[in-house]
Backbone as CSV, one residue per row, in Angstrom:
resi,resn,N_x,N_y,N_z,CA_x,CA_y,CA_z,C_x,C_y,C_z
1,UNK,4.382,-31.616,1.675,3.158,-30.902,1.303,2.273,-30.728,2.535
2,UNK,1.462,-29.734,2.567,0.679,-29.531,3.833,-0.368,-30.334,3.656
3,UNK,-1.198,-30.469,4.705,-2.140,-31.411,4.944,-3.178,-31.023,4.148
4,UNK,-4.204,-32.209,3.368,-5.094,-31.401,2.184,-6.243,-30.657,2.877
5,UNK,-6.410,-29.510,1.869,-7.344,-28.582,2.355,-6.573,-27.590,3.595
6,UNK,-5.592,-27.503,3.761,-4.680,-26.722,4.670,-4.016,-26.225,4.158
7,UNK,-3.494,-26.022,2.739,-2.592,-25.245,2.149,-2.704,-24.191,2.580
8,UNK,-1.893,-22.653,2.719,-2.046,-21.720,2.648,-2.247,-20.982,1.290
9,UNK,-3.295,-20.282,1.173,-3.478,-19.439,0.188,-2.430,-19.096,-0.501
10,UNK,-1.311,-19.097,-0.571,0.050,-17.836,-1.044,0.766,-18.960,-1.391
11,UNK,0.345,-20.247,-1.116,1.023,-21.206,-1.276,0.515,-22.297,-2.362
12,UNK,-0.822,-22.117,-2.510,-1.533,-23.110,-3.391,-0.978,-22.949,-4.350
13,UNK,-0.864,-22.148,-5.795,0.017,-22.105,-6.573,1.300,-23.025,-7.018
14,UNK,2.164,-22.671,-5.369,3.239,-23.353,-5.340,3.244,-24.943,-5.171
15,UNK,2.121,-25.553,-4.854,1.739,-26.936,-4.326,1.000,-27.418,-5.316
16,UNK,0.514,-26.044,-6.292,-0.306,-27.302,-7.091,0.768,-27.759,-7.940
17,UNK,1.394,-26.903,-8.835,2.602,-26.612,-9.909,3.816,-27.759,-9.050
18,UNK,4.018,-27.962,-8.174,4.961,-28.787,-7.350,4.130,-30.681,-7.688
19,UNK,3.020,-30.298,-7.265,2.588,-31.811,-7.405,2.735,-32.442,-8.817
20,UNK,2.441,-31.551,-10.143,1.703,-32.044,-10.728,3.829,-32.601,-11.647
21,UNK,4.367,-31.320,-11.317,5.933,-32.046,-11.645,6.306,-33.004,-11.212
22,UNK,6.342,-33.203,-9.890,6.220,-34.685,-9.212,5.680,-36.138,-9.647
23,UNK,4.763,-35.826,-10.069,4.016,-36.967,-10.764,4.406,-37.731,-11.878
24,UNK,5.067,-36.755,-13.019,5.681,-37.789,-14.040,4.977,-37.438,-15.116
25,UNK,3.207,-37.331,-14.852,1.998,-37.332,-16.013,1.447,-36.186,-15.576
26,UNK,0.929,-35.769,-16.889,-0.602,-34.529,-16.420,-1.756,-34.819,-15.917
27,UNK,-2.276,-34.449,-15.345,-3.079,-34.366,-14.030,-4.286,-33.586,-14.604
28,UNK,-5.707,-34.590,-14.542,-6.787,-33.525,-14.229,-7.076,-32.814,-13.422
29,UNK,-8.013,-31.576,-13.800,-8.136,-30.519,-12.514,-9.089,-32.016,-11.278
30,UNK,-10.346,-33.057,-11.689,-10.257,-33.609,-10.901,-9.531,-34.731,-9.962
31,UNK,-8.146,-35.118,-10.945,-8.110,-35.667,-9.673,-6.661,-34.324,-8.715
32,UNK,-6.554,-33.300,-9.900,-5.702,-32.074,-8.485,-6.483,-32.166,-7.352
33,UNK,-8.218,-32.079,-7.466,-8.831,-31.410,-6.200,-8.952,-32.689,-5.704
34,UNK,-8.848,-34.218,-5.825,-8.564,-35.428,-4.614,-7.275,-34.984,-4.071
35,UNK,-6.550,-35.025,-4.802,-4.994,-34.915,-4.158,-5.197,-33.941,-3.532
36,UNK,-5.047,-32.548,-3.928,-4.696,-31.778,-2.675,-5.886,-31.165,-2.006
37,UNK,-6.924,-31.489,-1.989,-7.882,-31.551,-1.153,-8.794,-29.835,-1.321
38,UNK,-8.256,-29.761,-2.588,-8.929,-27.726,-2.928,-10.367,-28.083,-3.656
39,UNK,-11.188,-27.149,-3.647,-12.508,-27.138,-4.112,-12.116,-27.272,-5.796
40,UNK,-13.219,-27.967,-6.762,-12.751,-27.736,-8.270,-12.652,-26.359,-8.925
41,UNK,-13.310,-25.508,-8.169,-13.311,-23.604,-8.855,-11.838,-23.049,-8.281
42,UNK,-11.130,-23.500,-7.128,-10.219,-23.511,-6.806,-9.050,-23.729,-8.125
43,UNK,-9.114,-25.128,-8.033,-8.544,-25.556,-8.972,-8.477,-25.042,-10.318
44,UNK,-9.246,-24.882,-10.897,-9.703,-24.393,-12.072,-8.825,-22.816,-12.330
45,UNK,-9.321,-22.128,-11.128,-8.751,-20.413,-11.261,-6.813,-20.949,-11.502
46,UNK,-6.297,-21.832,-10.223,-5.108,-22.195,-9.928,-4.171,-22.227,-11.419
47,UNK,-4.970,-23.589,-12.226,-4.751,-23.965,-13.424,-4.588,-22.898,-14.460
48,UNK,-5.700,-22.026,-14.582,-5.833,-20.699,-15.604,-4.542,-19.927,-15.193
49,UNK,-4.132,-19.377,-14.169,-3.141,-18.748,-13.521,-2.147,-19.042,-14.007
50,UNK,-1.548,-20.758,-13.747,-0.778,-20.866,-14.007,-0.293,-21.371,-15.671
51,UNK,-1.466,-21.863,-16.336,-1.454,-21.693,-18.281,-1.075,-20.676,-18.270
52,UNK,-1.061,-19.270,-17.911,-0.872,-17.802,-18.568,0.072,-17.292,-18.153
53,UNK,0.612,-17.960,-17.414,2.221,-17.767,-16.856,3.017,-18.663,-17.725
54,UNK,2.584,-19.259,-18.212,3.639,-20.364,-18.820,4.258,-21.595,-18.239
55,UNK,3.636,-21.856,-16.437,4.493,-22.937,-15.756,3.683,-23.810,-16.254
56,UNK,2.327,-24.141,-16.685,1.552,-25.283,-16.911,1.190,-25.257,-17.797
57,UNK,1.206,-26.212,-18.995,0.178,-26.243,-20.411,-0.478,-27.435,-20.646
58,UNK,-1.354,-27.394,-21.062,-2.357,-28.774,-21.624,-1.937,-29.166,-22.367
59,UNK,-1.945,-30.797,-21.872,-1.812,-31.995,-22.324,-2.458,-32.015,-23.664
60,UNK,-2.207,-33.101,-24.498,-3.192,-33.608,-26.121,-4.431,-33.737,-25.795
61,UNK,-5.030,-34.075,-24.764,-5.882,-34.487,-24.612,-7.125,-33.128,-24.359
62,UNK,-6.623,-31.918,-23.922,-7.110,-30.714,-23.834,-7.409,-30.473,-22.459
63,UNK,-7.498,-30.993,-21.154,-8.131,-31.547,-20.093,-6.777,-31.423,-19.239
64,UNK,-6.179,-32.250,-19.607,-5.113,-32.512,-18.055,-4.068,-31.441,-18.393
65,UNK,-2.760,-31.008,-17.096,-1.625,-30.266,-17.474,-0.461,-30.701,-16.978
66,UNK,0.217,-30.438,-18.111,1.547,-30.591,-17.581,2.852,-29.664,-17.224
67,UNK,4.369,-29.916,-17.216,4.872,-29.019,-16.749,5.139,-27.654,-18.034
68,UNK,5.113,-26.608,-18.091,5.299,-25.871,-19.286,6.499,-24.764,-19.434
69,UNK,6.787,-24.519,-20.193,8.299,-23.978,-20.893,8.696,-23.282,-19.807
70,UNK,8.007,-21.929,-18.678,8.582,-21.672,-17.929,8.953,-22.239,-16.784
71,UNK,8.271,-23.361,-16.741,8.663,-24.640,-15.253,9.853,-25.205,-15.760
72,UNK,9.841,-25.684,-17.152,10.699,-26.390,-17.904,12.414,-25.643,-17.617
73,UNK,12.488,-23.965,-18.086,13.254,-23.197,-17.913,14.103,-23.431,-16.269
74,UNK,13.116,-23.230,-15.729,13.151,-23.129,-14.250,13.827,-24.218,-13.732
75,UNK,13.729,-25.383,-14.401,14.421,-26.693,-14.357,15.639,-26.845,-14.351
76,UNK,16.091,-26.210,-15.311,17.065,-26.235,-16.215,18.289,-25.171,-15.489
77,UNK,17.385,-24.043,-15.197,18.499,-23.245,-14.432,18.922,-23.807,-13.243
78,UNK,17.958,-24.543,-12.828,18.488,-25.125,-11.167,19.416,-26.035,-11.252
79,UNK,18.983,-26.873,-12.026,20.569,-27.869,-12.784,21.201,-26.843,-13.112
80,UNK,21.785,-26.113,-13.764,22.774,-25.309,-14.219,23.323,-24.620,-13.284
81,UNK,22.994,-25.123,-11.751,23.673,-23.673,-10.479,24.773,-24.171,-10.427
82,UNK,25.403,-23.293,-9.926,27.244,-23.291,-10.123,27.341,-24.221,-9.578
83,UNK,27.144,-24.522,-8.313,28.131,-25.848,-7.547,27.530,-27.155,-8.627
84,UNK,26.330,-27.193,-8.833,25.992,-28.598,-9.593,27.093,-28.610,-10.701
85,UNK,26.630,-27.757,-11.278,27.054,-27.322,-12.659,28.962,-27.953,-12.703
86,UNK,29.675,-27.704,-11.305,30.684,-27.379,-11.479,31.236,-28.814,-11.308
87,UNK,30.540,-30.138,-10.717,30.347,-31.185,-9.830,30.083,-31.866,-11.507
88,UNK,28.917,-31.279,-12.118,28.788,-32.185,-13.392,29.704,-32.069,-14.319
89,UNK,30.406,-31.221,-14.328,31.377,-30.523,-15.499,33.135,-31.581,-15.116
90,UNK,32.975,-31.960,-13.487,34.166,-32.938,-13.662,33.705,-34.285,-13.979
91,UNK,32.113,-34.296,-13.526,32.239,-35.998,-13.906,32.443,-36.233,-15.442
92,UNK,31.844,-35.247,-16.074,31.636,-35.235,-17.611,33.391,-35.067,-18.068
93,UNK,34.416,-34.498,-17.687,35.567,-34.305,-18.494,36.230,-35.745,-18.000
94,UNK,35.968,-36.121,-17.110,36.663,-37.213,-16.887,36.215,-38.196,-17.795
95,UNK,34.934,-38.236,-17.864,34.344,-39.186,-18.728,34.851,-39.042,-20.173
96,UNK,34.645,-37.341,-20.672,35.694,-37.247,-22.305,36.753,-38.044,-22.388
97,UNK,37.846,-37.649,-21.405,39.187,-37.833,-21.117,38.977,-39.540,-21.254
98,UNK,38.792,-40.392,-20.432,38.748,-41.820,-19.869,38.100,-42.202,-21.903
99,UNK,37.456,-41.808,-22.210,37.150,-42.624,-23.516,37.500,-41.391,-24.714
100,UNK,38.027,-40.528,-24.991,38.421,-39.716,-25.528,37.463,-39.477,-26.387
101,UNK,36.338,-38.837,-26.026,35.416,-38.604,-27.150,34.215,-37.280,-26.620
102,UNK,33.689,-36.479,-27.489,32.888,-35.615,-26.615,31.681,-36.149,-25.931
103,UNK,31.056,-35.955,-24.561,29.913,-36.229,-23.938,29.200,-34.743,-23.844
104,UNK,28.162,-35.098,-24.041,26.622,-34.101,-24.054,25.634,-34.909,-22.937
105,UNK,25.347,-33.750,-22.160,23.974,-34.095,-21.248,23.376,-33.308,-22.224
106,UNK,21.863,-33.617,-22.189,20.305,-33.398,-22.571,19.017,-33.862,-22.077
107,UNK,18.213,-32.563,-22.055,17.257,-33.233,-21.371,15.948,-32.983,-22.866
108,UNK,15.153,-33.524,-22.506,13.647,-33.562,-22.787,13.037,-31.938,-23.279
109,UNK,12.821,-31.446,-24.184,11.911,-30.062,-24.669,10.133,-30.930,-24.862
110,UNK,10.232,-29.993,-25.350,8.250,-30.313,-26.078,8.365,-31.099,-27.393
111,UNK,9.258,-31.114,-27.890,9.043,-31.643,-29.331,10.648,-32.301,-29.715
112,UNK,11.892,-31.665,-28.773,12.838,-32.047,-29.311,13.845,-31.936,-27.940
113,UNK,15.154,-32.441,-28.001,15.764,-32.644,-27.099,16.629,-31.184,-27.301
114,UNK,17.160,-31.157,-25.831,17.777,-29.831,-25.762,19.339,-29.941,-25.141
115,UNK,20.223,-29.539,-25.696,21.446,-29.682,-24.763,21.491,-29.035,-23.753
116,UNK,22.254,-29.637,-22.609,22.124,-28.560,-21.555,23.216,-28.159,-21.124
117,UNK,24.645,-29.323,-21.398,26.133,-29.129,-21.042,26.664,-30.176,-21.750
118,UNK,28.177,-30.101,-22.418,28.748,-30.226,-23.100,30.376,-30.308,-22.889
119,UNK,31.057,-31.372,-22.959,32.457,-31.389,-22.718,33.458,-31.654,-24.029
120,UNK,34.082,-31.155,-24.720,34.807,-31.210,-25.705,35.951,-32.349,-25.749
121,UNK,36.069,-33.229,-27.048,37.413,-33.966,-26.949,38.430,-33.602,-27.342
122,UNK,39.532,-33.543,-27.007,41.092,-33.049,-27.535,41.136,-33.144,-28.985
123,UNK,40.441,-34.324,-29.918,40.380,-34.207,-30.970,40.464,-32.721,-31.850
124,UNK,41.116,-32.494,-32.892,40.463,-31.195,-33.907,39.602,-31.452,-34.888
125,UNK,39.822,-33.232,-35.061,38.127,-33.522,-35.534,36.793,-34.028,-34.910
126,UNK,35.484,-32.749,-34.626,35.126,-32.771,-34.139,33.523,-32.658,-34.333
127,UNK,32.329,-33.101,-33.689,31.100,-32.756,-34.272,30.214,-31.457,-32.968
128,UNK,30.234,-30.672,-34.036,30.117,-29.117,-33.563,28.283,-29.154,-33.224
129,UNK,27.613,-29.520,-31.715,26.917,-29.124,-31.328,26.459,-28.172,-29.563
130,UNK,26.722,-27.177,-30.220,26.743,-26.480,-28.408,25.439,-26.261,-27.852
131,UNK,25.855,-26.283,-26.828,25.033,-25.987,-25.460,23.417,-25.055,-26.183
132,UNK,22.430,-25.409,-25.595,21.438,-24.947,-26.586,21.024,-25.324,-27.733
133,UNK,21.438,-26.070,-28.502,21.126,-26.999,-29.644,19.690,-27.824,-29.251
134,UNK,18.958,-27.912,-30.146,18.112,-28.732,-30.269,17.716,-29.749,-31.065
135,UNK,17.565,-31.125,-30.732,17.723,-31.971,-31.610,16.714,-32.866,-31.539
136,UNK,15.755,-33.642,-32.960,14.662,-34.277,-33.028,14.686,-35.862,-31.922
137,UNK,13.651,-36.298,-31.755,13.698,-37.426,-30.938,14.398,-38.439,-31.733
138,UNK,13.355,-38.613,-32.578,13.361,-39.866,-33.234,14.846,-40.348,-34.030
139,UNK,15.499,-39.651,-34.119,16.809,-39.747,-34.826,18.489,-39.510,-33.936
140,UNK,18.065,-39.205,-32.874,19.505,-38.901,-31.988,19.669,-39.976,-30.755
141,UNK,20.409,-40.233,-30.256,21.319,-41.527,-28.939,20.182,-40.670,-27.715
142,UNK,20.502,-39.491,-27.636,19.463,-38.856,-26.421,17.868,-39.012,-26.778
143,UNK,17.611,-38.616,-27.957,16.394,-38.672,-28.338,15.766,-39.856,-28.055
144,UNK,16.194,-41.019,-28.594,15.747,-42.169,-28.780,15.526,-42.913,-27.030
145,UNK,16.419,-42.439,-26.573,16.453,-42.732,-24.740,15.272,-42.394,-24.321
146,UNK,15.009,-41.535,-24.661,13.992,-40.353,-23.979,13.012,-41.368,-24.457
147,UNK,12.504,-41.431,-26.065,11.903,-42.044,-26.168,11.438,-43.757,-25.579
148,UNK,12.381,-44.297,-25.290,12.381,-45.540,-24.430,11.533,-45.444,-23.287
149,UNK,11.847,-44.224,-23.103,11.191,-44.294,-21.128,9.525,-44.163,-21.641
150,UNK,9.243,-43.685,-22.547,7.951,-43.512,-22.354,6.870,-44.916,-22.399
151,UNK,5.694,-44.864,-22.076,4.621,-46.013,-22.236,4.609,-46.037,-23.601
152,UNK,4.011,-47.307,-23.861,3.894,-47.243,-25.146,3.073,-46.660,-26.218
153,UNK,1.655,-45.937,-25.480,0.748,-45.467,-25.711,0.985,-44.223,-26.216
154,UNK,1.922,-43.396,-24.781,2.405,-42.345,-24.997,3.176,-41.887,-26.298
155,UNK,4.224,-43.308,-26.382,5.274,-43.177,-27.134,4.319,-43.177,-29.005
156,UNK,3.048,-43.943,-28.668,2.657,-43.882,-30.692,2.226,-42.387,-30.213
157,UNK,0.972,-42.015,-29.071,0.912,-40.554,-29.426,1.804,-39.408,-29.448
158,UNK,3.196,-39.585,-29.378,3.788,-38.494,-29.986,4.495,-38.369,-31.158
159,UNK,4.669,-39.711,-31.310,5.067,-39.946,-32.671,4.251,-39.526,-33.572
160,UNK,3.021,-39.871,-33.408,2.062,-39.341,-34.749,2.032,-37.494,-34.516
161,UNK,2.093,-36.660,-33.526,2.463,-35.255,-33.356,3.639,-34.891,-34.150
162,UNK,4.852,-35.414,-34.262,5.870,-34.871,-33.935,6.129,-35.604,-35.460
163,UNK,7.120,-34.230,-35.972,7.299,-34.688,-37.678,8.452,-35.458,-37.557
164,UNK,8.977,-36.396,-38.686,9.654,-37.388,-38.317,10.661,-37.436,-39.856
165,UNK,11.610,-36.018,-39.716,12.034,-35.855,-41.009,13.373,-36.801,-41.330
166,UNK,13.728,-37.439,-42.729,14.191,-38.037,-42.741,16.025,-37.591,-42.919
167,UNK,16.535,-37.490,-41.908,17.511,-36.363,-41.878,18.892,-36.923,-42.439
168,UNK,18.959,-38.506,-42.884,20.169,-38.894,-44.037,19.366,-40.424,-44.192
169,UNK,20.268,-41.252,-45.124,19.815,-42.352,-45.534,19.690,-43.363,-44.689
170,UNK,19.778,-43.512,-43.550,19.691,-44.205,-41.968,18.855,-43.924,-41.230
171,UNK,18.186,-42.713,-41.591,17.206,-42.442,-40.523,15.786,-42.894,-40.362
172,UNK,15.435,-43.769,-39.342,13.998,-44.435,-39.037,13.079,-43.190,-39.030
173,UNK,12.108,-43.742,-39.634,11.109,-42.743,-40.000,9.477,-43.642,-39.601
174,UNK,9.591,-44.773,-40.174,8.754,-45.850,-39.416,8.283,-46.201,-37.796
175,UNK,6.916,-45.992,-37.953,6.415,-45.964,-36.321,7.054,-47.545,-35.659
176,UNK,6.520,-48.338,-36.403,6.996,-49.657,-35.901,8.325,-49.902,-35.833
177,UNK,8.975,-49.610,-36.942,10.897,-49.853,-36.691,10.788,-49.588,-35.585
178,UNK,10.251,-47.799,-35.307,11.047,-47.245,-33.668,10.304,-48.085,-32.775
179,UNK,9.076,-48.340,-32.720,8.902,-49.373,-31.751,9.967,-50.574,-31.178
180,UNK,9.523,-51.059,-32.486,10.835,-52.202,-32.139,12.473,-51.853,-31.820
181,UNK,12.667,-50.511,-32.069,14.432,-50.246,-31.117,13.893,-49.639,-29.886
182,UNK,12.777,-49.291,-29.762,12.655,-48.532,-28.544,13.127,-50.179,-27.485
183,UNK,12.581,-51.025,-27.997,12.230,-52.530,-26.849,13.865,-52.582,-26.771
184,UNK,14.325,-52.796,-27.935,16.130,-52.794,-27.985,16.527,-52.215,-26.584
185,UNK,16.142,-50.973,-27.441,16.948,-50.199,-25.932,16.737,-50.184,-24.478
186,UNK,15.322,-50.792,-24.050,14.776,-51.181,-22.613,15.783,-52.175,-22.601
187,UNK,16.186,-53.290,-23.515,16.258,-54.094,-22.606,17.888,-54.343,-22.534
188,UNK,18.527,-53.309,-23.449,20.179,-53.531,-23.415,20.178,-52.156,-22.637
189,UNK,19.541,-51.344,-22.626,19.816,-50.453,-21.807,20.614,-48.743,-22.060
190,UNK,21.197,-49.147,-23.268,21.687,-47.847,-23.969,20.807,-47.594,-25.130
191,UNK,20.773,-46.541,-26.051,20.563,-46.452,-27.072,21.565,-45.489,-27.962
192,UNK,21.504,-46.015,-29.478,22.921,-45.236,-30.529,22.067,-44.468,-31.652
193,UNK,22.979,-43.965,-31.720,22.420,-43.213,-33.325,23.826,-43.658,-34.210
194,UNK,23.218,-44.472,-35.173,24.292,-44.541,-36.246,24.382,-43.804,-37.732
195,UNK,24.467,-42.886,-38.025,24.384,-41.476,-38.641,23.300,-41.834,-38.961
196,UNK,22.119,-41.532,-38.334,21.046,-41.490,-38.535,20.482,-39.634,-38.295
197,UNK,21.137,-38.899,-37.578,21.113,-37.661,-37.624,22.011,-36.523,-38.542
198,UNK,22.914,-37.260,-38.532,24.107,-36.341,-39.062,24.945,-37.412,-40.120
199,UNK,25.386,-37.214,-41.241,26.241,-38.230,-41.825,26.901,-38.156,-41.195
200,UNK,28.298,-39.459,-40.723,29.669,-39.145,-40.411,29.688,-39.110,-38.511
201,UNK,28.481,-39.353,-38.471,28.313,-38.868,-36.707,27.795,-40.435,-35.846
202,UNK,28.337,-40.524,-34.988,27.881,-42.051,-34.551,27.286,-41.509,-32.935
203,UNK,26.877,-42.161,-32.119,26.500,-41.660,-30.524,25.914,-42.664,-30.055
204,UNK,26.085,-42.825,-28.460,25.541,-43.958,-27.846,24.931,-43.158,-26.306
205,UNK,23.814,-43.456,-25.723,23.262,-42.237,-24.949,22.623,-43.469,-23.943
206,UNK,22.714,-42.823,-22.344,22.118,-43.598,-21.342,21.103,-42.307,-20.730
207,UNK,20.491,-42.930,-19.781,19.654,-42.139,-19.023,20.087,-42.192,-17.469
208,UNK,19.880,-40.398,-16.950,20.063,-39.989,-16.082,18.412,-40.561,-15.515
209,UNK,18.303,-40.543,-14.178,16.822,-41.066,-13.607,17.039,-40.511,-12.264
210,UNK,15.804,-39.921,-11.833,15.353,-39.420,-10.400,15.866,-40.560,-9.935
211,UNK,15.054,-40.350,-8.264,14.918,-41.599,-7.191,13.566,-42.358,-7.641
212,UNK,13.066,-41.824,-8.367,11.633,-42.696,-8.500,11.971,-43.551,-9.463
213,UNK,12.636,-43.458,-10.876,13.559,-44.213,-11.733,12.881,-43.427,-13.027
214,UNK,12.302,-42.372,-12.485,12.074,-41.476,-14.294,13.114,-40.899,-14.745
215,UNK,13.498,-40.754,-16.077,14.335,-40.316,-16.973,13.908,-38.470,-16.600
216,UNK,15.444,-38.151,-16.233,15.075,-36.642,-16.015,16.326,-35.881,-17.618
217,UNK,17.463,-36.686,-17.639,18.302,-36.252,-18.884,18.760,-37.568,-19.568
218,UNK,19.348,-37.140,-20.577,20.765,-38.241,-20.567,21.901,-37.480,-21.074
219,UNK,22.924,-38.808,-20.827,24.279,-38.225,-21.281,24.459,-39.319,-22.194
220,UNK,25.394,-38.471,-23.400,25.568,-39.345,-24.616,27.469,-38.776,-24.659
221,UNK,27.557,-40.175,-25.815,28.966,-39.811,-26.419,28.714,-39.928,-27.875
222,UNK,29.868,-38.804,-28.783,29.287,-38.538,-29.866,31.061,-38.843,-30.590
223,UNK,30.800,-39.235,-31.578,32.188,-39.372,-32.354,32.267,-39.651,-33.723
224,UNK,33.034,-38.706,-34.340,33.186,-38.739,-35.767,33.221,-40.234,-36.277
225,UNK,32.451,-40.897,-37.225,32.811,-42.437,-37.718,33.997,-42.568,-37.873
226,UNK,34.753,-41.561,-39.100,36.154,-41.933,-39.020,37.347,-42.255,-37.959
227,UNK,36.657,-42.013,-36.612,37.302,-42.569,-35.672,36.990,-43.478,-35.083
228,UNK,35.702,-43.281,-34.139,34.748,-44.443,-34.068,33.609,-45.041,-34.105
229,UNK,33.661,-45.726,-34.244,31.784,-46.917,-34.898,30.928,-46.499,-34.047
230,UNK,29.419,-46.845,-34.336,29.030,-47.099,-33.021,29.244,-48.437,-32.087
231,UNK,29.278,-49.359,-32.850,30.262,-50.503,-31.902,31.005,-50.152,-31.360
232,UNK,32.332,-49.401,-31.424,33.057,-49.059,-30.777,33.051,-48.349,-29.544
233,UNK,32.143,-47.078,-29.694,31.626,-46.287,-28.678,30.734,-47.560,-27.958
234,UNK,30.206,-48.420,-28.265,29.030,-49.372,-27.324,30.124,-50.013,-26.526
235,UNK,31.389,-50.298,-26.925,32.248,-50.851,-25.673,32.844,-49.892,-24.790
236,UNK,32.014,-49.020,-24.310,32.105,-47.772,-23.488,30.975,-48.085,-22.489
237,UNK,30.028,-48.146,-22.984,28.648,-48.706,-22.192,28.615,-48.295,-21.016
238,UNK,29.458,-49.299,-20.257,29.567,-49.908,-18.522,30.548,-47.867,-18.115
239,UNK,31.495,-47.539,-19.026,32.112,-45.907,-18.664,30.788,-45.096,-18.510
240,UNK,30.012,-45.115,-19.596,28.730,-43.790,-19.744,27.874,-44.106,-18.389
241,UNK,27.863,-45.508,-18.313,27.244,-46.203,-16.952,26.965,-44.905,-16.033
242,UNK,28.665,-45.705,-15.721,28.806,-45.064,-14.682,29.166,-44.054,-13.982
243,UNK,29.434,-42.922,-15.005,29.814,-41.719,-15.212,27.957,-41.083,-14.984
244,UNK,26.657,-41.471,-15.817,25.342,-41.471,-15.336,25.097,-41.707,-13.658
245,UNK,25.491,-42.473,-13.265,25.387,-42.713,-11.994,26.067,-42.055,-10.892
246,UNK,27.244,-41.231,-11.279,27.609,-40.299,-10.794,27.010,-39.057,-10.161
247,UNK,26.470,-38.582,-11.810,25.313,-37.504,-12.150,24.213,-37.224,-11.158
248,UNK,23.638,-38.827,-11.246,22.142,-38.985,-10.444,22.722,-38.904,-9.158
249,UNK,23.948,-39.408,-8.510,23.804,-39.011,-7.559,24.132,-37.619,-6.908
250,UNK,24.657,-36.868,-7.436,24.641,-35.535,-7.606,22.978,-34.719,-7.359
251,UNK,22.166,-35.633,-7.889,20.713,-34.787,-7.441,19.927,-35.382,-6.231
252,UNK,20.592,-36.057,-5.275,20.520,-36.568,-4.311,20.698,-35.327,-3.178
């Protein structure tokens, strides 16, 4: 970043929208103008600019911003460039192949998780979600990951946002249950869905993480019950591991 108060004009835009992704959290316009050293009317015009473009939208709080659907997009395509794309697509079949079951990367939407790539198992029995699918937090192996990483603060205020439908007879719907698996999953480190989304559908999901150690996706494995449990898929664990660790280093 250029030195504060040295940005170039043609560039502020690009530095503010850069910082505030960087960060992790939404950002008031005051502390944008500590950080990058711009006047608050500066800031302010910067912010409006970029709400009406779609790269930035306000936080719950009405005040701070964060990254928004077209930054989000923008994300997503850059992961998706061919060489990545082509680099993630072997770690992921190897990973099908080595535990014979389908793996899904997903990352993070506004309200629900989004697939982003997808490797099929040889199986012909199979659970049919493609690329583009969107799926609730509170009830899916990715979802529930996602949910882990957050503070805890964060994690009741979106819960109380975000509807929490009860999508078969397994599914946590309770703020506190999920509390208490969210801790589960910090501290074993995976998280499952045991047809808690889908009857008949089991999944066990890790997190992809920057260099800073924020959750940017995860990758899950998904498998018909009649083949295997989620116990079963959990003695995979240390494979999804490290098949994740692959990934991350790929964005290195």
């Amino acid at each position: 970043m250029s030195d504060k108060g040295q940005i170039p004009t043609n560039l502020r835009l690009f530095v503010l929208v850069e910082y505030i992704a960087a960060q992790g959290l939404p950002q008031s316009p005051n502390a944008l103008s500590i950080a990058l050293g711009l006047p608050k009317p500066t800031i302010h015009r910067l912010l409006a600019t970029a709400e009406d473009e779609g790269l930035l939208q306000r936080d719950i709080d009405g005040r701070s911003f964060g990254p928004g659907t077209r930054l989000r997009k923008l994300a997503a395509h850059t992961l998706s460039s061919q060489r990545l794309r082509t680099e993630r697509l072997l770690v992921m079949k190897s990973l099908a192949e080595e535990v014979g079951e389908t793996c899904n990367l997903a990352a993070p939407g506004r309200s629900m998780m989004v697939y982003l790539d997808r490797v099929e198992t040889h199986w012909p029995l199979r659970i049919q979600l493609p690329v583009g699918t969107q799926v609730p937090f509170h009830c899916t192996a990715s979802g529930k990951m996602y949910l882990s990483s957050l503070r805890s603060d964060k994690f009741r205020r979106l819960l109380e946002m975000l509807p929490r439908e009860k999508m078969t007879g397994r599914t946590i719907v309770n703020a506190d249950r999920l509390a208490d698996e969210m801790s589960m999953i910090r501290e074993r480190g995976f998280s499952t869905d045991n047809q808690e989304f889908m009857d008949g559908m089991a999944a066990i999901a890790v997190p992809i993480r920057d260099d800073s150690g924020r959750l940017l996706t995860t990758l899950s494995l998904h498998a018909p019950v009649q083949r295997k449990s989620v116990a079963a898929l959990s003695e995979s664990y240390e494979v999804l591991k490290n098949a994740a660790s692959q990934l991350e280093d790929l964005l290195t």
